[in-house]
C-alpha positions as a LaTeX table, in Angstrom:
\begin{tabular}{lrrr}
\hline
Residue & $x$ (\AA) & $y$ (\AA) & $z$ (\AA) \\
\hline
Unk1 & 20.44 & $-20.49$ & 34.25 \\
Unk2 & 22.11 & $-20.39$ & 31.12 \\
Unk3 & 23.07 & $-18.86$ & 27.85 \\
Unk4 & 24.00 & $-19.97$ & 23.75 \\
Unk5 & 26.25 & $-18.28$ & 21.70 \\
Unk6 & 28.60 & $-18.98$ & 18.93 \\
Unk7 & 32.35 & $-18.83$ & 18.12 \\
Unk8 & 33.01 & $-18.77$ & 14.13 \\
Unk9 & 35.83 & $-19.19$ & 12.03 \\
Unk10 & 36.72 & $-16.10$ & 10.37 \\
Unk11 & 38.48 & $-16.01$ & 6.55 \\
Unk12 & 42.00 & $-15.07$ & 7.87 \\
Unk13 & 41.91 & $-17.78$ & 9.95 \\
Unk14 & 40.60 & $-15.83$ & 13.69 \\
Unk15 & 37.64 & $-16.17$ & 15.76 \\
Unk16 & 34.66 & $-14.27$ & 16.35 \\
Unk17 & 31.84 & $-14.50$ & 18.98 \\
Unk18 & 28.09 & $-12.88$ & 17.42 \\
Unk19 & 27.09 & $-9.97$ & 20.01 \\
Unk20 & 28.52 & $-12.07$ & 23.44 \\
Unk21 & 27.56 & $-8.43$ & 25.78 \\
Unk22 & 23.70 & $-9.06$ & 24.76 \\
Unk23 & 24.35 & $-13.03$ & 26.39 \\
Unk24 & 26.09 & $-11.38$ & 29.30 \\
Unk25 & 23.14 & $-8.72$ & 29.55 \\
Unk26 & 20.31 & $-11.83$ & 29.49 \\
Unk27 & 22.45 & $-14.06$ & 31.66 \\
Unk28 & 21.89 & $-11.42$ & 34.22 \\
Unk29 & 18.63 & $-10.51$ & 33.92 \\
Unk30 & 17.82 & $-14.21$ & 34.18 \\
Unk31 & 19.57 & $-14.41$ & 37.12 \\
Unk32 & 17.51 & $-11.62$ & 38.68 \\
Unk33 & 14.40 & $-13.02$ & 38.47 \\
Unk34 & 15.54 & $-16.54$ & 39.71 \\
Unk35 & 16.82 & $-14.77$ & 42.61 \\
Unk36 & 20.63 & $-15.39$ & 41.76 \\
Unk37 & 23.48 & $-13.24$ & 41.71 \\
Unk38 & 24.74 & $-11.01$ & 38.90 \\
Unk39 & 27.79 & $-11.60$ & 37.45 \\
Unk40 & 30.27 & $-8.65$ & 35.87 \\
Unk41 & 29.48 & $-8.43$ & 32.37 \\
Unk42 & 33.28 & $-7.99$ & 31.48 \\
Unk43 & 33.58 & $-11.49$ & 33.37 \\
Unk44 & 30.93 & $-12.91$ & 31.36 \\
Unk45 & 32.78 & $-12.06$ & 28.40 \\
Unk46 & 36.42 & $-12.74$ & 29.28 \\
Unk47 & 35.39 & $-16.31$ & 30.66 \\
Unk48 & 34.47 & $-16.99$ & 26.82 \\
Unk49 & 37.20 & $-15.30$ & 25.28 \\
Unk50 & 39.84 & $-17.29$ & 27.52 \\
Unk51 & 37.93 & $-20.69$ & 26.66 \\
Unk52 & 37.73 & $-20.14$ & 22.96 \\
Unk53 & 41.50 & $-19.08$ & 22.94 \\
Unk54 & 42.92 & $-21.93$ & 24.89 \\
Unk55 & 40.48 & $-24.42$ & 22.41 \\
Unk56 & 40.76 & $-22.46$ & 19.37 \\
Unk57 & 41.91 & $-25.77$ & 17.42 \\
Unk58 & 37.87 & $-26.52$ & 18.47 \\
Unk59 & 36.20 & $-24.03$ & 16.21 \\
Unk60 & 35.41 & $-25.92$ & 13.15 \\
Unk61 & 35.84 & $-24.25$ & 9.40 \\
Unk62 & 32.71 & $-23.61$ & 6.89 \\
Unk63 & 29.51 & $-22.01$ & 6.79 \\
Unk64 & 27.29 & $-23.39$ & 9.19 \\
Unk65 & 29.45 & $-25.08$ & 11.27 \\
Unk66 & 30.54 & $-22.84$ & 14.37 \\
Unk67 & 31.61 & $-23.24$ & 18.11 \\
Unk68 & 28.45 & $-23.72$ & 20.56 \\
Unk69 & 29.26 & $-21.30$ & 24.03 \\
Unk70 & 26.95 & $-22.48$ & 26.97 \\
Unk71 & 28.01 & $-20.33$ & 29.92 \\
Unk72 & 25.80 & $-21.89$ & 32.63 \\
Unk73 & 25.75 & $-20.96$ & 36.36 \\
Unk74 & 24.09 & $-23.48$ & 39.25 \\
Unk75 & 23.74 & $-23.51$ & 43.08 \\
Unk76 & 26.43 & $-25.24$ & 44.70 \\
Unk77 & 25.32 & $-24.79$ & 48.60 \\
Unk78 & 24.65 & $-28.35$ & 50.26 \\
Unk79 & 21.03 & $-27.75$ & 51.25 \\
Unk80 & 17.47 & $-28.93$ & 50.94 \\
Unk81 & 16.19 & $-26.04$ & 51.98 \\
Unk82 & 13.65 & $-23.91$ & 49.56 \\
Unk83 & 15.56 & $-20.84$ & 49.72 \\
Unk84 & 18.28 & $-18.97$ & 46.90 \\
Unk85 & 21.81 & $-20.72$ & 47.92 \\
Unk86 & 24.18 & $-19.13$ & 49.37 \\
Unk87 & 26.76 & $-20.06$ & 47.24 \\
Unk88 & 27.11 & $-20.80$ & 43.21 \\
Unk89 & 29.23 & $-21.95$ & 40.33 \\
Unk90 & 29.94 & $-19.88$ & 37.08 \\
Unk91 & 31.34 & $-22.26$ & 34.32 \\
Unk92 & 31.15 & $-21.53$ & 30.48 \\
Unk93 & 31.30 & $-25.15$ & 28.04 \\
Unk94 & 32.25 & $-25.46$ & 24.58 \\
Unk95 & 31.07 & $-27.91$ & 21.46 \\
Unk96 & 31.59 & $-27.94$ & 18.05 \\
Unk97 & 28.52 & $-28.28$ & 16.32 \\
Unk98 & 26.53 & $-28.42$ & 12.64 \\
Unk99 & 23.25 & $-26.29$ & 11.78 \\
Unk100 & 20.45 & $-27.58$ & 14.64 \\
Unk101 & 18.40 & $-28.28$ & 11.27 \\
Unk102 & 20.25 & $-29.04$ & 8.56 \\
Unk103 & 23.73 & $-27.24$ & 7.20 \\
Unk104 & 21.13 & $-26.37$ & 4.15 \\
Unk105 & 18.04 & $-24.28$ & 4.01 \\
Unk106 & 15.32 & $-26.88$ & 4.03 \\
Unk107 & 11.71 & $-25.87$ & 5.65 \\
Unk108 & 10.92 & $-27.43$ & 8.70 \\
Unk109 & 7.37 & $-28.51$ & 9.31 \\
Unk110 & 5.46 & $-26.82$ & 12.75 \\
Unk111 & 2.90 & $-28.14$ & 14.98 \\
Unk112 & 0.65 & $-26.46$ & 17.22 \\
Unk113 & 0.95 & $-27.04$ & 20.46 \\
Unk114 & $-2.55$ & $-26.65$ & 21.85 \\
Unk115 & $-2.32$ & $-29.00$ & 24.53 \\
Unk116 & 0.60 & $-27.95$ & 26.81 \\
Unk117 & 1.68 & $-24.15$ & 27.72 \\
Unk118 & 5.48 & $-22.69$ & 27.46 \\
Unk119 & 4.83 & $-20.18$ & 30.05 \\
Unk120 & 2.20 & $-17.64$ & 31.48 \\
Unk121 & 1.99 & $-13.71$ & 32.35 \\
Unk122 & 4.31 & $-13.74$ & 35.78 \\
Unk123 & 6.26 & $-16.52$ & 34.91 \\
Unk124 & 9.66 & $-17.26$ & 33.74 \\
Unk125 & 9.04 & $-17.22$ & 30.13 \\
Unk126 & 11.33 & $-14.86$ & 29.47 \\
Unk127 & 14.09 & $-16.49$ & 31.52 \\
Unk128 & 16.26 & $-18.66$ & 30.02 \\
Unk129 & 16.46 & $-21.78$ & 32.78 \\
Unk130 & 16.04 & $-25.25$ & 32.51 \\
Unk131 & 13.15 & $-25.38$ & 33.56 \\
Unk132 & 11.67 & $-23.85$ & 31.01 \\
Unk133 & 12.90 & $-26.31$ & 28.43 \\
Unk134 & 12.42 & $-29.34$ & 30.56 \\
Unk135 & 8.27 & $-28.95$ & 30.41 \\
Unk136 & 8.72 & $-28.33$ & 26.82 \\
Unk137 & 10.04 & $-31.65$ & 26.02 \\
Unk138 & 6.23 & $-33.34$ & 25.80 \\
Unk139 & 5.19 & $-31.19$ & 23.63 \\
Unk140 & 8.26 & $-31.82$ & 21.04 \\
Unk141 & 7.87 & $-35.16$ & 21.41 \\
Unk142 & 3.80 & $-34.78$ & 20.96 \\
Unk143 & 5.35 & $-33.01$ & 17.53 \\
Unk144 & 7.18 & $-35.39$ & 16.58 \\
Unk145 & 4.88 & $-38.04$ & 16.61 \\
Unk146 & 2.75 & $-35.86$ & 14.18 \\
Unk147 & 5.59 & $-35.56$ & 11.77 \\
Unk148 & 6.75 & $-32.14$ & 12.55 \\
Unk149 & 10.37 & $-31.02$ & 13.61 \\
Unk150 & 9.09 & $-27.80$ & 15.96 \\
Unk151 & 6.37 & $-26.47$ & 18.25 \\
Unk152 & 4.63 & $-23.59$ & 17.67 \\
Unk153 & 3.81 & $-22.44$ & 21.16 \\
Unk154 & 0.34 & $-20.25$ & 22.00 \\
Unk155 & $-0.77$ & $-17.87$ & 24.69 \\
Unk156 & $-1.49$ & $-19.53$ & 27.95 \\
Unk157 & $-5.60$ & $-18.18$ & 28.43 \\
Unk158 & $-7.34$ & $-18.56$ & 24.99 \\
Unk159 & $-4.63$ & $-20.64$ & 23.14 \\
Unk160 & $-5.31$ & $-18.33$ & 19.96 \\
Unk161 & $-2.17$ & $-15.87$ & 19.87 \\
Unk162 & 0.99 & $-17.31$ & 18.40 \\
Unk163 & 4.26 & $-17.07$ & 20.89 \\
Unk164 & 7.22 & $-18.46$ & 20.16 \\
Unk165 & 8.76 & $-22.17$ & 18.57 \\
Unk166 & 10.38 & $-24.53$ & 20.81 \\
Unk167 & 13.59 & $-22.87$ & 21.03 \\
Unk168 & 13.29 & $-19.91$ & 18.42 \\
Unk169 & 11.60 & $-16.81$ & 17.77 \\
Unk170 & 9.61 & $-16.33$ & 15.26 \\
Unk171 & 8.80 & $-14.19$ & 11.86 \\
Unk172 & 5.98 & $-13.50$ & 9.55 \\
Unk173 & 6.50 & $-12.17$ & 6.24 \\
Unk174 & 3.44 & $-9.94$ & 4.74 \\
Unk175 & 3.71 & $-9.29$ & 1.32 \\
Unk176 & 1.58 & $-6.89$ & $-1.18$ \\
Unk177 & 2.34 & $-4.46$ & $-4.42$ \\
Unk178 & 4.19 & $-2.34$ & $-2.03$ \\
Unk179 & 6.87 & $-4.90$ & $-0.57$ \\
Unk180 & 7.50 & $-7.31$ & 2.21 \\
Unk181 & 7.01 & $-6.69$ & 5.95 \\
Unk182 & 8.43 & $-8.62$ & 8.53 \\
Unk183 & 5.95 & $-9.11$ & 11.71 \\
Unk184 & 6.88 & $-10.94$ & 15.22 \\
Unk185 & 5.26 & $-10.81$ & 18.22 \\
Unk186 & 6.18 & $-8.35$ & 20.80 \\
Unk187 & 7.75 & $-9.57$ & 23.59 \\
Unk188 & 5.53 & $-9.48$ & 26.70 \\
Unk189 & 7.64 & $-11.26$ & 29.43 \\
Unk190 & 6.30 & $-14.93$ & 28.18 \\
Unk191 & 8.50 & $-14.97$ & 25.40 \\
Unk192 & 12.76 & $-14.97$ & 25.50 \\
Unk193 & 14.27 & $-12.06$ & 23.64 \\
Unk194 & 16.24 & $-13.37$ & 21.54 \\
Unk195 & 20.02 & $-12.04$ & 20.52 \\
Unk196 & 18.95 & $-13.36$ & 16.94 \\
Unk197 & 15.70 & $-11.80$ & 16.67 \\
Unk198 & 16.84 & $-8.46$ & 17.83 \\
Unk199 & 19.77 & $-9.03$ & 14.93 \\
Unk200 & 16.95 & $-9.82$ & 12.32 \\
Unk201 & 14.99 & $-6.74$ & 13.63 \\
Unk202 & 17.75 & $-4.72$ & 12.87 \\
Unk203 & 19.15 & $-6.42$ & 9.83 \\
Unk204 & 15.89 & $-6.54$ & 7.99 \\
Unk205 & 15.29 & $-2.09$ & 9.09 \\
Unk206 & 18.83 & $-1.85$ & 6.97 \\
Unk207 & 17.95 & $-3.74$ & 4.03 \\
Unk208 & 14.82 & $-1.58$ & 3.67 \\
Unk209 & 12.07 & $-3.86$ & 4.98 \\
Unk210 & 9.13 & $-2.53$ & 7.56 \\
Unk211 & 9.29 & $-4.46$ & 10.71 \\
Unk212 & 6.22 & $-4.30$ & 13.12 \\
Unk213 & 5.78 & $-6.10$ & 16.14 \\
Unk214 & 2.27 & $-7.35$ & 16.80 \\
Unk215 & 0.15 & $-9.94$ & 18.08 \\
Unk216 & $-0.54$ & $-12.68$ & 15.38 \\
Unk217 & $-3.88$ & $-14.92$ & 15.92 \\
Unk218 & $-3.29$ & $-18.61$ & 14.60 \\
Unk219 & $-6.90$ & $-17.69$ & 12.40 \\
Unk220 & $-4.26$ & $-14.85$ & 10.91 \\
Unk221 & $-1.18$ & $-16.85$ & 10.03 \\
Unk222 & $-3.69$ & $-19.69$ & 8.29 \\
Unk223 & $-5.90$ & $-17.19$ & 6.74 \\
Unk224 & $-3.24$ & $-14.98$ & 5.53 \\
Unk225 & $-1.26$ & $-18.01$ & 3.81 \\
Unk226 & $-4.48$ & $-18.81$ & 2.57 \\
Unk227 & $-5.12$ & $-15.51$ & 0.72 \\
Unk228 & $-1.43$ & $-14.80$ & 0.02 \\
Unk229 & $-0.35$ & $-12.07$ & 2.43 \\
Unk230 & 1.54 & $-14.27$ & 4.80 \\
Unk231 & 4.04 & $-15.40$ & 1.62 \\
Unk232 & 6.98 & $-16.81$ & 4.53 \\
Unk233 & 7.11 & $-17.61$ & 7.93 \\
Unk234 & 10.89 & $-18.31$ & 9.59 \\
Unk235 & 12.18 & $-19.16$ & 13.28 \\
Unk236 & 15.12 & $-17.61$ & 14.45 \\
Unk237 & 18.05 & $-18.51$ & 17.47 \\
Unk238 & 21.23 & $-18.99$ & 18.19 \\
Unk239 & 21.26 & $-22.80$ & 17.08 \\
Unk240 & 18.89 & $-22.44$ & 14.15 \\
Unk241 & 20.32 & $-19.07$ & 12.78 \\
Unk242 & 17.13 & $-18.57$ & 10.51 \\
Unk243 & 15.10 & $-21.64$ & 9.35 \\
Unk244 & 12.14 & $-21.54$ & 6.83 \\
Unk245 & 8.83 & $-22.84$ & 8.15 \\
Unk246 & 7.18 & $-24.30$ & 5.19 \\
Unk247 & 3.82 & $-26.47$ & 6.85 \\
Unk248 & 2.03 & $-26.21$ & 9.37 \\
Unk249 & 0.01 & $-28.98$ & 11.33 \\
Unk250 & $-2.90$ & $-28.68$ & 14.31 \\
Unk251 & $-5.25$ & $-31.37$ & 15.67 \\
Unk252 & $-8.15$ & $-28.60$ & 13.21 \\
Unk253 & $-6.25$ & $-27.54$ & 10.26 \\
Unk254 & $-3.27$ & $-28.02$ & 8.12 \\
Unk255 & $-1.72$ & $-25.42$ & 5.89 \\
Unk256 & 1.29 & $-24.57$ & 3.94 \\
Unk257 & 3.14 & $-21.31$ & 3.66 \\
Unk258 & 3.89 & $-19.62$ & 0.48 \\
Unk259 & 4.66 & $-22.69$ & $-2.22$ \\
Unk260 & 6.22 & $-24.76$ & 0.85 \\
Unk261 & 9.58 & $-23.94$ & $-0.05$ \\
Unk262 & 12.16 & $-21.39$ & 1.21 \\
Unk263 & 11.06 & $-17.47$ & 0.46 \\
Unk264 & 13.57 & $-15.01$ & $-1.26$ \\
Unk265 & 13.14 & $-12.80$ & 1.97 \\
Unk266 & 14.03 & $-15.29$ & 4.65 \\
Unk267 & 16.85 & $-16.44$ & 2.43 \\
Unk268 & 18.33 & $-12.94$ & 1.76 \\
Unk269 & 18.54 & $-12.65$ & 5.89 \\
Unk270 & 19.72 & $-15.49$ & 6.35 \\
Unk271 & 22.83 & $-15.33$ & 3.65 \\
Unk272 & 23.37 & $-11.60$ & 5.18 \\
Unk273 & 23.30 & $-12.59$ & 9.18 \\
Unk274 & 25.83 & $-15.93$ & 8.34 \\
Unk275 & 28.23 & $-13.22$ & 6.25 \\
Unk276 & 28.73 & $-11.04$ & 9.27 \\
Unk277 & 28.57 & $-13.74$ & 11.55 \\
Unk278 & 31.10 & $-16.08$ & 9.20 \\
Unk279 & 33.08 & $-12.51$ & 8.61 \\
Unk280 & 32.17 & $-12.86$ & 5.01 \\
Unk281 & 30.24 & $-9.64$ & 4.49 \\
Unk282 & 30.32 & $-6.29$ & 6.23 \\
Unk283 & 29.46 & $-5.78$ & 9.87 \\
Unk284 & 28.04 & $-2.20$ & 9.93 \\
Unk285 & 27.20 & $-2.72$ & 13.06 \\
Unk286 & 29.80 & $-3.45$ & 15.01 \\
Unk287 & 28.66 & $-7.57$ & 16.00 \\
Unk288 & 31.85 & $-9.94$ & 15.62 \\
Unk289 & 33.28 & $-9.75$ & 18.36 \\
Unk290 & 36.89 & $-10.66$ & 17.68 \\
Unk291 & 39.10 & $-13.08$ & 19.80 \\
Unk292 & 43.04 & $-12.02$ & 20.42 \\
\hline
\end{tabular}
């Protein structure tokens, strides 16, 4: 199992980490339903902050650039037997890194996976695991080959309600004479609950936006951009803060969203999440977690 968070360079010159308790919470839920042990969330947490002090020198200056955290933990025991091990091995990693995307705020184009399945009811969708990304990698590459830079995952059954993106959560934005509302898909145990989208959630409730949380059809999302209600569709994660989906491409239909370029909505959240995250706006509530 592991985790992804960030270390950014702050104005005066410190370091924050973005909300590292809600990593430390998910590590250990995933670690529950692999069957491996908890770890201390204070431990979780410490582990980071002593790794990001000693290689401060590491965490790069400028928006969009940032520190990648992957605290990881494996099984160590020397054993082929199908069981949990009896012992394991905590370790956290550290990279600098650019925007997954681009350091700009360039759409990305989407493709429907229809073919393959992220994860089922009962599964470990919601655990984050390698496994879970290894079986994913045919279906970016099946992406790819069509042109497009994400998957768009689907239910498991019908293949009709829209889950998740490769590594991202993502956002609808409905729009009519009486404002914007933001829509994502509730989180049903097939889906990982993302630090970012619960930051957007939040974020976009403060800035006066509705937010629901609701099933979305793929016949929605196409018909909607169609008509004009769906004006902007964005994913969401730790790597790809909050990136503009602009097309979208299936083996039936393709369709753009909004004019193709980036929305004033997902822009404004995105400029407000990298100012509290960067320390260049106000953090009412309480995120940046300082270092020393």
């Amino acid at each position: 199992i592991f985790e992804g968070l960030k270390a950014y360079r702050q104005p005066d010159g410190g370091i924050a980490i973005f909300r590292p308790y809600e990593n430390a919470r998910r590590f250990n839920r995933s670690a529950s339903r692999i069957a491996m042990p908890a770890l201390p969330e204070d431990v979780f947490v410490e582990a980071i902050e002593t790794l990001v002090s000693i290689d401060h020198a590491w965490v790069p200056d400028g928006i969009g650039r940032s520190l990648y955290v992957r605290p990881f933990m494996i099984a160590t025991e020397p054993t082929v037997a199908v069981r949990p091990a009896n012992t394991y091995l905590f370790a956290v990693i550290l990279s600098p890194v650019d925007g997954l995307f681009s350091t700009t705020i360039e759409p990305i184009r989407a493709w429907l996976s229809v073919d393959y399945a992220r994860s089922a009811p009962g599964g470990t969708g919601d655990v984050k695991f390698a496994g879970n990304y290894a079986g994913a990698m045919i279906a970016q590459q099946q992406a790819a080959a069509h042109g497009c830079d994400q998957v768009v995952w689907l239910d498991s059954g019908e293949r009709s309600s829209i889950e998740e993106m490769g590594a991202m959560n993502i956002f609808f934005v409905e729009s009519s004479g009486d404002g914007h509302r933001l829509v994502t898909p509730p989180l049903t145990g097939t889906q990982l609950a993302g630090v970012t989208r619960d930051s957007i959630m939040r974020l976009a409730g403060s800035l006066g936006y509705e937010v629901a949380q609701r099933p979305v059809t793929v016949e929605q999302w196409r018909l909607g951009c169609a008509d004009g209600s769906c004006t902007e569709t964005f994913a969401c994660g730790t790597a790809a803060v909050i990136t503009p989906i602009g097309a979208v491409r299936s083996g039936a239909h393709d369709w753009t969203i909004g004019d193709g370029t980036t929305g004033a909505v997902t822009r404004l959240l995105r400029e407000r999440l990298l100012g509290i995250q960067y320390g260049t706006a106000p953090d009412p509530f309480g995120w940046r977690h300082k270092i020393g």
